[in-house]
N, C-alpha and C positions, 0 to 999 in steps of 0.2 A: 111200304116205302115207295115202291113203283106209283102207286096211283096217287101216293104224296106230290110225287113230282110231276104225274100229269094231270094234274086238280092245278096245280101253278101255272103250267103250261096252258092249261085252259083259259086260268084268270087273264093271263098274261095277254091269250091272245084275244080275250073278248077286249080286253081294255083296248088296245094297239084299234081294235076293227072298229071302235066305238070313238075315234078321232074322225074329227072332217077329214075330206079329203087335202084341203088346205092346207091345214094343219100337219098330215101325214108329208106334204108333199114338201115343206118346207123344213120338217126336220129332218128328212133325206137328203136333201139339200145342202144342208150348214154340213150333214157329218158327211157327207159325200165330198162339199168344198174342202174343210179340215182337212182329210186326209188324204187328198190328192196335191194339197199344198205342204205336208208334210213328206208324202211322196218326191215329191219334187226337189222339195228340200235336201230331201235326205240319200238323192241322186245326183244332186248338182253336187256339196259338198261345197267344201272351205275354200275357194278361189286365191283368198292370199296366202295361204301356206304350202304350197305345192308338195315341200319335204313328206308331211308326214299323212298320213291317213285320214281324210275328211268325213269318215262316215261317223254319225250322229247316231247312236243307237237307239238310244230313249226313243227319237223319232221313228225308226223306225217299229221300235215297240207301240209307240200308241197311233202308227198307221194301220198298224195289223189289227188293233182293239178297235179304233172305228170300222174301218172293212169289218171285221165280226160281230159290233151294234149294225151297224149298216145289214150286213147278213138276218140275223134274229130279227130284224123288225119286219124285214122284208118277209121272212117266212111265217111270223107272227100273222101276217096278212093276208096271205093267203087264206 
């Protein structure tokens, strides 16, 4: 089972190393934008409602999921 998952983690990271650097650098990029504009989002909150509680969860669940593709590709490349 162990060497199941690092036979994957190998693929994984040969594919990831096997991208231009252009290429690496701009899908870092878009998921880096994403979730800092979800971030942000989901920090400002609902400006016309002031009553009730503006935080946006989803958001901040798929800021976390890009931060952790962001995270794995990075170490993928290593």
């Amino acid at each position: 089972m162990m060497s199941m998952i690092c036979n994957i983690w190998d693929d994984f990271s040969l594919w990831v190393t096997g991208w231009k650097d252009l290429t690496y650098i701009l899908v870092m990029c878009a998921l880096s934008i994403v979730a800092l504009v979800n971030i942000l989002g989901f920090l400002k909150g609902n400006k016309f409602n002031k009553d009730k509680k503006p935080f946006k969860w989803v958001s901040l669940v798929l800021t976390l999921v890009m931060f952790a593709i962001i995270l794995v590709l990075a170490l993928a490349r290593i």
